[in-house]
Biopython code that builds the backbone (N, CA, C, O; Angstrom):
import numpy as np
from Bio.PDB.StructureBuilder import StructureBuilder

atoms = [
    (1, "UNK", "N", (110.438, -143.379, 236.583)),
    (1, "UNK", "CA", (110.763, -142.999, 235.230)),
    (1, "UNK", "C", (110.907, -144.284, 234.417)),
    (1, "UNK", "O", (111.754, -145.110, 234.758)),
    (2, "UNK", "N", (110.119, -144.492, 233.354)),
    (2, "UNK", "CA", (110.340, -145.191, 232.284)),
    (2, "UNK", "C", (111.094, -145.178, 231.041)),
    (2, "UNK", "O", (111.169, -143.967, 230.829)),
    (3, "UNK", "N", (111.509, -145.574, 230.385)),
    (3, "UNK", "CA", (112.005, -145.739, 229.243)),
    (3, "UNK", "C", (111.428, -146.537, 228.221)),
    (3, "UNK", "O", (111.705, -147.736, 228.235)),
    (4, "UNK", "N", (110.427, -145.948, 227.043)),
    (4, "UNK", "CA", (109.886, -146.686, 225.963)),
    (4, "UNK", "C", (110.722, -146.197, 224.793)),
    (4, "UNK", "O", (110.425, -145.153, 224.212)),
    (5, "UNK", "N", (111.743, -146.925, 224.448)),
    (5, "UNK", "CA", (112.157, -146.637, 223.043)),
    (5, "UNK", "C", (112.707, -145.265, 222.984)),
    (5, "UNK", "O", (113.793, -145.064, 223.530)),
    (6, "UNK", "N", (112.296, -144.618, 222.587)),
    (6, "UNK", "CA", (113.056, -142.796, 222.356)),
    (6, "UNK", "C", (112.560, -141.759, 223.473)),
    (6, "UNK", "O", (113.173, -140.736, 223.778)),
    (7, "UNK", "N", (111.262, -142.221, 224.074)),
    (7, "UNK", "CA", (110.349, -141.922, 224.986)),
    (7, "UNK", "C", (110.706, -141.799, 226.646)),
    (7, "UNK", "O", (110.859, -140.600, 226.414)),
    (8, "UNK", "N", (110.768, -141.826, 226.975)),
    (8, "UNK", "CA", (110.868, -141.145, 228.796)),
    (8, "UNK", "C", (109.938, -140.285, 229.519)),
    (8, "UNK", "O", (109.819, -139.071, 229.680)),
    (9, "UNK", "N", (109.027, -141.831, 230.078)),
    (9, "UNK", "CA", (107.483, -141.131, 230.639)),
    (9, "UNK", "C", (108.087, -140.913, 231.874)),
    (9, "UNK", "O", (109.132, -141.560, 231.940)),
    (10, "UNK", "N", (107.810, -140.128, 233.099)),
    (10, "UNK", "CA", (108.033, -139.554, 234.045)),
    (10, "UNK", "C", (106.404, -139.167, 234.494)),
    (10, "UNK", "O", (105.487, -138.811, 233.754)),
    (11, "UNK", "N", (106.403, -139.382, 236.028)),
    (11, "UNK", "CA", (105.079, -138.917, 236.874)),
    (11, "UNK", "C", (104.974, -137.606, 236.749)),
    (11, "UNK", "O", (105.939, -137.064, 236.211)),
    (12, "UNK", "N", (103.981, -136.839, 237.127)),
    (12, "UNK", "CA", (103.813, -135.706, 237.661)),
    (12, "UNK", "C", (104.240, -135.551, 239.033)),
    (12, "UNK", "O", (104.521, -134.394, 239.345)),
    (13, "UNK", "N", (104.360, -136.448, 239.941)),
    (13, "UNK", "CA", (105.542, -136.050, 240.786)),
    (13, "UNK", "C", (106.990, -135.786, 240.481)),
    (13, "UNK", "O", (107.704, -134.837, 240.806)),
    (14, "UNK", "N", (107.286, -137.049, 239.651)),
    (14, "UNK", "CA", (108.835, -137.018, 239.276)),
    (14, "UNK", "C", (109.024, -135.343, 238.961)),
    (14, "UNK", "O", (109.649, -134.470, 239.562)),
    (15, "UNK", "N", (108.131, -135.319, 237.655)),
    (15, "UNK", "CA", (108.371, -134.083, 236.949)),
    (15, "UNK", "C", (108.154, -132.994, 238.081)),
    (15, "UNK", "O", (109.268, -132.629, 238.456)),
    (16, "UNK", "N", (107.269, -132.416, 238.685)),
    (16, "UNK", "CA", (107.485, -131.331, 239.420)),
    (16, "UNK", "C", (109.007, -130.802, 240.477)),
    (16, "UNK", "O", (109.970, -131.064, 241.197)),
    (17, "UNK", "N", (108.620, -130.387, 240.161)),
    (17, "UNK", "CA", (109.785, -129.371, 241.266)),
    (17, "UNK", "C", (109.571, -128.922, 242.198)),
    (17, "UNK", "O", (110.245, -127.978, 242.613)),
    (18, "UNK", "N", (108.391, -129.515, 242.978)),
    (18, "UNK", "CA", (108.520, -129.032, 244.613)),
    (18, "UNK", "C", (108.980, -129.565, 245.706)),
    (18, "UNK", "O", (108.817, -130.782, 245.615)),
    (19, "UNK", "N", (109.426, -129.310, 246.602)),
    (19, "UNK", "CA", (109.664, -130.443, 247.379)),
    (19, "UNK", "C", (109.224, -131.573, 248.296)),
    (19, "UNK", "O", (108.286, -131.076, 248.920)),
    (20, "UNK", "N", (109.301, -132.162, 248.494)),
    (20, "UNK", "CA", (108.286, -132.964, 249.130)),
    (20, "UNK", "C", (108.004, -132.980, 250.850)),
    (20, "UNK", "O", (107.137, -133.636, 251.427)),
    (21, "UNK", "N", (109.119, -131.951, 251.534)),
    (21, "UNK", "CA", (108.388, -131.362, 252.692)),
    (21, "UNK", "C", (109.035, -129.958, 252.616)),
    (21, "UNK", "O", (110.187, -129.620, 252.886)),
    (22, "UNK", "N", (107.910, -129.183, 252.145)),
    (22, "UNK", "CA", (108.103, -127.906, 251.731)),
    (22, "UNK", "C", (108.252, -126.969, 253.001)),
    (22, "UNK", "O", (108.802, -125.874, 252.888)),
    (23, "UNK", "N", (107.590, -127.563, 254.601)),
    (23, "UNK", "CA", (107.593, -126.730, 255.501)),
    (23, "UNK", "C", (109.452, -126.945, 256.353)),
    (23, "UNK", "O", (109.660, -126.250, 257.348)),
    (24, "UNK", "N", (110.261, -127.615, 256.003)),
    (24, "UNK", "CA", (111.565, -127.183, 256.259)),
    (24, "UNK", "C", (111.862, -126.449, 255.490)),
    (24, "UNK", "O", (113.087, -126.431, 255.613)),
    (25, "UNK", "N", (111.496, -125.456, 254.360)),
    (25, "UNK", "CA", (112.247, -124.745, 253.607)),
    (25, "UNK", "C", (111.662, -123.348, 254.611)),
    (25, "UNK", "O", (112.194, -122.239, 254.571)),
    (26, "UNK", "N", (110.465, -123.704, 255.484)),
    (26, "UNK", "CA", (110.169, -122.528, 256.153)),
    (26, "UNK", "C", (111.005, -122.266, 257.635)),
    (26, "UNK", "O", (111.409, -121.176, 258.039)),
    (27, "UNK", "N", (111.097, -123.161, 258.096)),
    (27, "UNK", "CA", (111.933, -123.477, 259.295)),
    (27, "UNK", "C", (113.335, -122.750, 259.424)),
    (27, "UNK", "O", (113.655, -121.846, 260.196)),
    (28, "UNK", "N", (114.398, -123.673, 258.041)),
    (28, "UNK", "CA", (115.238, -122.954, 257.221)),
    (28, "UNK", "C", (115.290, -121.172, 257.076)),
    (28, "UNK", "O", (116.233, -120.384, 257.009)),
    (29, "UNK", "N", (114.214, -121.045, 257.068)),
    (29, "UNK", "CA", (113.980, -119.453, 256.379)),
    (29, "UNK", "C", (114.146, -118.635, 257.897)),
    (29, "UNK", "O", (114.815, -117.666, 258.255)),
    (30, "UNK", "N", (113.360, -119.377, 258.454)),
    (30, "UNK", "CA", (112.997, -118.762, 259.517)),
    (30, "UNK", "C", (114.065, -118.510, 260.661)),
    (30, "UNK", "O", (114.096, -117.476, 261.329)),
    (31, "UNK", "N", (114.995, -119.648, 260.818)),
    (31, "UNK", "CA", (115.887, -119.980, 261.935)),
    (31, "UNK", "C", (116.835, -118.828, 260.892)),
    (31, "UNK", "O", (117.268, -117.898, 261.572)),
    (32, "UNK", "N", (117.037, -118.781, 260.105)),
    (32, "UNK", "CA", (118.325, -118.222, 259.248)),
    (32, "UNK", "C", (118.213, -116.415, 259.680)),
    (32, "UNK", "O", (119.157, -115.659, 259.909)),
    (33, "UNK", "N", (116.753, -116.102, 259.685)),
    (33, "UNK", "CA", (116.271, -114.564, 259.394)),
    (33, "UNK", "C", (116.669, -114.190, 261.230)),
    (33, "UNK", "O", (117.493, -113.440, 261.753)),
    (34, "UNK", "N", (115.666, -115.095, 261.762)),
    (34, "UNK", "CA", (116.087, -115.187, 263.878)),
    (34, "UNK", "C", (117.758, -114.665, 263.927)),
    (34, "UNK", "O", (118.111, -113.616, 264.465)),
    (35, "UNK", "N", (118.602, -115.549, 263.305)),
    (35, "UNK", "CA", (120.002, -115.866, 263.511)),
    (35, "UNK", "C", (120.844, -114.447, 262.827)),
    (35, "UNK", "O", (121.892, -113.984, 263.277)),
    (36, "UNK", "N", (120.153, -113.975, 261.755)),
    (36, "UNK", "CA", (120.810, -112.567, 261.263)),
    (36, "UNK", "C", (120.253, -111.134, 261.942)),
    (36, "UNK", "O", (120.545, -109.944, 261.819)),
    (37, "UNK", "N", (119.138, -112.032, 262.849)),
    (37, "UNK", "CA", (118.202, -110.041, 263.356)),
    (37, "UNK", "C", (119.558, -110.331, 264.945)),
    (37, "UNK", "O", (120.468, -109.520, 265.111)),
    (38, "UNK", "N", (119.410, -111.380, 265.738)),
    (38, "UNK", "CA", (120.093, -111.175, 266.486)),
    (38, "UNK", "C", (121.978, -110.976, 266.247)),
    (38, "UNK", "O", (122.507, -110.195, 267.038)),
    (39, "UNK", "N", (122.970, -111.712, 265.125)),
    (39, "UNK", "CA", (123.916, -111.385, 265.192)),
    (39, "UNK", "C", (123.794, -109.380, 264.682)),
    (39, "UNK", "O", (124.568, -108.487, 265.028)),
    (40, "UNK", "N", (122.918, -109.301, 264.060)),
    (40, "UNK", "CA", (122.690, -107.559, 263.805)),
    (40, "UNK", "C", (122.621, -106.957, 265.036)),
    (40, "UNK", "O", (123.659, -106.370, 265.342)),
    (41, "UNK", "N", (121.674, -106.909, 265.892)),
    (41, "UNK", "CA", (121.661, -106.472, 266.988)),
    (41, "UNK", "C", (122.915, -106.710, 267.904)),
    (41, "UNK", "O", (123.353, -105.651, 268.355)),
    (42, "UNK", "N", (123.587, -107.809, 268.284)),
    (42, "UNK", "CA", (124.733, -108.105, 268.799)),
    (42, "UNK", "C", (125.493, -106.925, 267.937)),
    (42, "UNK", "O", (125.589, -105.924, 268.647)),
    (43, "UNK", "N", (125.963, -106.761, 266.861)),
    (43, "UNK", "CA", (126.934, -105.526, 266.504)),
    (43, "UNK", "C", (126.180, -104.375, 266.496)),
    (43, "UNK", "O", (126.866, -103.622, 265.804)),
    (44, "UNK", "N", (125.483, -103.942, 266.734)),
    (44, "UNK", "CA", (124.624, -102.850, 266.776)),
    (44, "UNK", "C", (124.603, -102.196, 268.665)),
    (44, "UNK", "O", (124.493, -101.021, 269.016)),
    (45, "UNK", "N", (124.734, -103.300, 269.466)),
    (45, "UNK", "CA", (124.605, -103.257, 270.642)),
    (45, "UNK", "C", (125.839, -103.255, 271.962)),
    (45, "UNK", "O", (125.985, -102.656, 273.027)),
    (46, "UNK", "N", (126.618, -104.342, 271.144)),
    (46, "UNK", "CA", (128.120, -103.879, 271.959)),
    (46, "UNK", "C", (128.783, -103.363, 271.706)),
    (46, "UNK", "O", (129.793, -103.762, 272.286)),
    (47, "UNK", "N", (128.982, -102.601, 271.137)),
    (47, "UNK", "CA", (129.521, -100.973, 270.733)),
    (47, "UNK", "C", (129.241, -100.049, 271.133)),
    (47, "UNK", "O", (129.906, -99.062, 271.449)),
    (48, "UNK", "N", (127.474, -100.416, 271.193)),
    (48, "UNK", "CA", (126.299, -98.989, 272.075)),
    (48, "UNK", "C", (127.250, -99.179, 273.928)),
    (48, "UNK", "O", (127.685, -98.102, 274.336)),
    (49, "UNK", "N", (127.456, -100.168, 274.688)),
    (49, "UNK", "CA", (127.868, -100.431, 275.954)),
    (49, "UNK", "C", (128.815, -99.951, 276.010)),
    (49, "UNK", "O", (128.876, -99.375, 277.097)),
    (50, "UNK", "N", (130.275, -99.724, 275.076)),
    (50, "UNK", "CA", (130.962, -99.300, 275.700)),
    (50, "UNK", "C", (131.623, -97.934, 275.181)),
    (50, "UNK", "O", (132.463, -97.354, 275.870)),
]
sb = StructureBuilder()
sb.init_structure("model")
sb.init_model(0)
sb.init_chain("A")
sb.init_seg("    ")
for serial, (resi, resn, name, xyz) in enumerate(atoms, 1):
    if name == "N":
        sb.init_residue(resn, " ", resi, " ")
    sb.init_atom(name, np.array(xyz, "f"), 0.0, 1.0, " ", f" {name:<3s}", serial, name[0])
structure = sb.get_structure()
């Protein structure tokens, strides 16, 4: 980011909003969705046992 006078040039990287390793936001997604099907099943299932 620059600064000319009143001005503030910025890249097209700077400026975007993606992230720059977008495949942990899948990982993230993924480990999170794994981690809620099994604590679901865990209450869904030891209750069914006894």
């Amino acid at each position: 980011m620059e600064k000319h006078g009143d001005k503030i040039e910025v890249t097209e990287r700077e400026a975007s909003n993606k992230p720059s390793k977008p495949h942990h936001v899948r990982i993230v997604l993924a480990v999170s969705l794994l981690l809620a099907v099994v604590v679901m099943s865990l209450v869904w299932i030891i209750p069914a046992l006894s």
